[in-house]
Residue, then its C-alpha position, 0 to 999 in steps of 0.5 A: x429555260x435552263x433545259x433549252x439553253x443547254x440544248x443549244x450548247x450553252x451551260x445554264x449557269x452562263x445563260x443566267x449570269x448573262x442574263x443577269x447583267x442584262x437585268x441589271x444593266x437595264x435598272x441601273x441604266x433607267x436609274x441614270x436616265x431619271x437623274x438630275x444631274x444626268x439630264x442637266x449635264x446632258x442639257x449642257x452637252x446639248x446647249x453648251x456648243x451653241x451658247x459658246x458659238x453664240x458669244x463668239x459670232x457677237x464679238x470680234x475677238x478669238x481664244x487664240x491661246x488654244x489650238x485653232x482659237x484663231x480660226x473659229x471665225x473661218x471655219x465651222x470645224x475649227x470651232x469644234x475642235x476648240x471645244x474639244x481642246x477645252x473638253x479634253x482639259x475639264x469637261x470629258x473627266x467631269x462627264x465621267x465623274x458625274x456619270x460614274x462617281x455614284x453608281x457604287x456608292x449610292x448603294x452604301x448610302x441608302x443601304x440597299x446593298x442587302x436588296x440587290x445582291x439577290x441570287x438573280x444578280x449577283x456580285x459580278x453581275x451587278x459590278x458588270x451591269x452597273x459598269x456598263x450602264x456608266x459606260x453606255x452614257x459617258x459614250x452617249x453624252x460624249x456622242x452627243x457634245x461632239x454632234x452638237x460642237x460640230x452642228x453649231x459650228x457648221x451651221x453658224x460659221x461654215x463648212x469652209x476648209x480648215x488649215x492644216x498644222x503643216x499650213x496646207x488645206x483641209x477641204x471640208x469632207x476631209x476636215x469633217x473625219x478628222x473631227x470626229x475621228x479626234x472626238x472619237x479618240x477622246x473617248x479612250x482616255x474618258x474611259x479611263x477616267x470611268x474606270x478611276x470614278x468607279x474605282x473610288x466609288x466602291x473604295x470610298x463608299x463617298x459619292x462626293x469623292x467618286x464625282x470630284x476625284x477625277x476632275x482634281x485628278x485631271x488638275x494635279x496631272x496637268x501641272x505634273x505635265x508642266x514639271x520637268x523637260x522629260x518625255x517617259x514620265x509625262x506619257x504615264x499620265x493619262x490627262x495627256x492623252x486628251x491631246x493626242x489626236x493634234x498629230x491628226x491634224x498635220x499634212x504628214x501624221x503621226x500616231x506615236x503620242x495615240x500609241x502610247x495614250x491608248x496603252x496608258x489609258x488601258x493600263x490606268x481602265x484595267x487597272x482601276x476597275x481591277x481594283x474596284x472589283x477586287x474590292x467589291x468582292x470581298x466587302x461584307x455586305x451581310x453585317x450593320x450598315x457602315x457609316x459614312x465617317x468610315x468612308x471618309x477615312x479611306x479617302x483619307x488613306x487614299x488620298x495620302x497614297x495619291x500624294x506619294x505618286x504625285x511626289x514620285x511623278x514630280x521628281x520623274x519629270x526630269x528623266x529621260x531626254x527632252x522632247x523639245x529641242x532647237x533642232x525639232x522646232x526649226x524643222x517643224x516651223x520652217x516648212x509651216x511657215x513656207x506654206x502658210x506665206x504662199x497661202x497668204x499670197x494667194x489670199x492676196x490674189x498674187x500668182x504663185x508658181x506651182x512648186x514654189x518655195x522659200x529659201x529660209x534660214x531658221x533659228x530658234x532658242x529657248x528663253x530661260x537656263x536650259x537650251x530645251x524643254x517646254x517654254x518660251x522660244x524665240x524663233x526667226x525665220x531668216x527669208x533669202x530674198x533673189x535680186x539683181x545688183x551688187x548684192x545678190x540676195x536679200x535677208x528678210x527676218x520674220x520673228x515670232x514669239x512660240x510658246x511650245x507645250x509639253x506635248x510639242x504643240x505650239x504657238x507662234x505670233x510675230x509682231x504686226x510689224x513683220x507680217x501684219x495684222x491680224x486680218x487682211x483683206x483678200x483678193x475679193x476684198x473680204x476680211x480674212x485671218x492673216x495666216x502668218x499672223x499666229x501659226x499652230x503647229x506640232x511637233x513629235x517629241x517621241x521621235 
């Protein structure tokens, strides 16, 4: 075998070292597929999407709070992209956890260690094989929650066109790249979070840590989020990077906040497994097993050097300029706004000429101490209404009450009483969500 493979220009030692990671990717790989908690989790990725669109086509009412939550019951696509908002925050990290958490670990467990560092396969084939088996099902059980979302959607509510986050139209075959390229990019920082699970699978030699760590690590970084109106520091966090592809969904992209989370997710997927594999080399493996007591206590170790990022990124939140300020809302708002009232009127059946456009006076300010920053904002659409008479204009006040996320993502609901109900009936007498009544939208604090 070693003398054809040399023929062909290829040295033995790779031709074995290959083949060894292959050998070990298929092991590891059968080993996965035959556990439990994989085929359940699989189950629910499978299951889940229909079960939520399920709840949802038996009860009248919408997660508005998430992006796109109000337009699940008009649109298929809608509904895959409030799984994905809900994934990003909780379910991708798990998925990673779950998968790749035990993969190291589990040697230490069982003692097996001596077993499988044989001379076919050794410390660098196996670190590879076993990385590449977690690796192939995260994508795999990602593939598969972003399919069954987009199925159960299509096939409960409809493939009808999805509003935009500039208030234009998306027609379906449009809308449907879009979603996948948005679960597709979703896999970037999941990757990432295969990369820590890994890490603290060989570190702590606790399967325990390994599954749980990056579902906390994804909570203590959203609140990270949260603290502090800067811009650099949050983008250091890789659980920001699940919100990334929002941008996407505007009539007029933009891809600063993709940039920066692909080369953070790279740093945190490099650097972790960097880490574990340092590790993994240099660990004694010929002597006594060690004892689960022991594990434990470099969780401890490393959870205390977790704590002091987490204070250092705490105090960070504050550096930098702000991302989100009057001048970047009323700019991102106010065209929204003039879109989504000519696609109110022509859901009404009224004639809008081609072009047509609103003279609008915006005005925004923040509720609380500082003037900018993530938060509560109030901002009023002043519309300049043409008449004839002794006044020649009219002043039509439309306020909404925008609730802005650290990334520049928002939220923005006016009272009944301006704009209307949350449902209107269209020319054809159909119950349609009232555009005006909850505007999504994004802006760019990068810029």
């Amino acid at each position: 075998m070693s003398i054809t493979v040399a023929a062909r220009g290829v040295p033995a030692s790779t031709a074995s070292r290959a083949g060894g990671v292959r050998h070990v990717y298929r092991v590891e790989r059968r080993k996965l597929a035959a556990q439990t908690a994989i085929r359940l989790l699989a189950l629910v990725c499978a299951l889940g999407p229909f079960l939520f669109v399920g709840i949802l086509k038996i009860q009248s009412g919408s997660p508005s709070d998430t992006l796109y939550g109000v337009w699940v019951h008009s649109s298929g696509f809608a509904v895959s992209l409030v799984l994905l908002a809900f994934a990003g925050s909780w379910g991708l990290p798990l998925i990673a956890g779950i998968v790749a958490g035990d993969v190291f670990s589990s040697e230490d467990r069982y003692g097996t260690w001596k077993t499988v560092l044989t001379r076919g396969a050794g410390r660098r084939e196996l670190f590879l094989g076993k990385l590449l088996a977690a690796v192939t099902f995260v994508v795999a059980l990602v593939a598969l929650t972003a399919a069954c979302s987009l199925l159960a959607g299509v096939l409960v509510v409809g493939d009808q066109r999805l509003v935009s986050l500039s208030g234009t139209l998306f027609g379906a075959g449009h809308a449907l790249a879009l979603v996948v390229a948005a679960w597709a990019w979703c896999l970037v920082p999941t990757l990432a979070f295969t990369g820590l699970a890994v890490l603290l699978s060989v570190a702590t030699r606790n399967g325990i840590v390994g599954v749980i760590g990056p579902g906390l690590a994804t909570l203590v970084m959203q609140l990270l989020i949260l603290v502090g109106t800067g811009v650099w520091a949050h983008q250091l966090l890789v659980a920001g990077a699940f919100g990334a592809w929002r941008p996407l969904l505007r009539a007029q992209p933009y891809y600063g906040p993709m940039l920066a989370g692909l080369g953070v997710s790279a740093l945190w997927c490099a650097g972790c497994l960097s880490a574990a594999w340092l590790i993994l080399r240099r660990r004694d493996v010929a002597g006594a097993p060690v004892a689960r007591r022991q594990g434990w206590l470099v969780a401890v170790r490393t959870v205390a050097v977790l704590g002091a990022l987490v204070a250092l990124f705490a105090v960070a939140g504050n550096w930098g300029r702000a991302g989100v300020t009057a001048g970047r809302l009323e700019a991102t708002l106010t065209p929204e706004f003039n879109n989504l009232t000519i696609l109110q009127q022509q859901e009404l059946g009224r004639p809008v000429p081609p072009g047509a456009k609103l003279n609008i006076l915006p005005g925004c300010s923040r509720r609380g101490s500082t003037p900018s920053g993530p938060g509560d904002w109030v901002c009023t659409m002043n519309v300049i209404v043409p008449q004839a008479g002794a006044v020649p204009f009219q002043q039509t006040p439309v306020t909404y009450d925008v609730s802005v996320q650290p990334d520049g993502c928002f939220k923005a609901q006016s009272p009944p009483a301006f704009i209307g109900q949350q449902l209107m009936r269209d020319a054809a007498g159909h119950d349609v969500v009232n555009p005006l009544y909850t505007i999504y939208g994004c802006l760019n604090v990068l810029r």
